[in-house]
N, C-alpha and C positions, 0 to 999 in steps of 0.2 A: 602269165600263168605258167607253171614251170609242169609240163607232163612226160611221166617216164613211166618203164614197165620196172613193176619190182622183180629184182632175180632173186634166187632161189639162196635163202637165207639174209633176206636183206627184211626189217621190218616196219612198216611204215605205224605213225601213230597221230591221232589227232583226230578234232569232233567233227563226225562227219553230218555233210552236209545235202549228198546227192549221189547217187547210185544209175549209171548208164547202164545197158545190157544189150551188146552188139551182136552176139552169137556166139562171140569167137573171145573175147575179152569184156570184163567188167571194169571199167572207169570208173573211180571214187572222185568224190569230190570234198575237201575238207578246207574247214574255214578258213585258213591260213594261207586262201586263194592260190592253192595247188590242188593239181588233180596225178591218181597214178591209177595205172592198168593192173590187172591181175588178170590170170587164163579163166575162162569159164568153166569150172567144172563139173556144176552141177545147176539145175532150176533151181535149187532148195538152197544154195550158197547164194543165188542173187537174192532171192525172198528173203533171208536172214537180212544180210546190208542192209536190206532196204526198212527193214524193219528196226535198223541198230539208227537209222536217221535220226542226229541231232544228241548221240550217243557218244563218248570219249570211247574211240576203240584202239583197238592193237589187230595188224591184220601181217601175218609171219607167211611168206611162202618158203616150204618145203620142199623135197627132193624124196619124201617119203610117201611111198604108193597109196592116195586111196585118204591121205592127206595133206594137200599140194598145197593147200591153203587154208594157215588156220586164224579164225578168228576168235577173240577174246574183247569184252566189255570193262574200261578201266573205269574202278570200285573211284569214286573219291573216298580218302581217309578224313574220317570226323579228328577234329585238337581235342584233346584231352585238357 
């Protein structure tokens, strides 16, 4: 299992699986049998995660105040 902490403009992507909540750092866990840390910045940021379980997401940390971590839900596109 390969675990690291995402730095600040790195963006991690893929269906996540499991959501830790240590106090200090959020562990994700995605299918692809890795896991990465991100900083805790809020109750309401682990609640989302866990909530996104089982979800193709996109999870961007920033250097910008107040949004340190953002997350995003990847849409699948229907074929035409």
């Amino acid at each position: 299992m390969n675990d690291k902490s995402l730095k600040q403009w790195q963006e991690v992507v893929g269906n996540l699986t499991g959501v830790k909540d240590d106090h200090f750092m959020i562990t994700l866990e995605f299918t692809t049998v890795w896991t990465v840390e991100v900083p805790r910045i809020s109750k309401d940021l682990v609640k989302k995660l866990k909530g996104m379980i089982g979800k193709q997401i996109g999870v961007l940390c920033t250097d910008i105040p107040g949004k340190e971590v953002l997350v995003r839900e990847i849409k699948k596109r229907k074929k035409k």
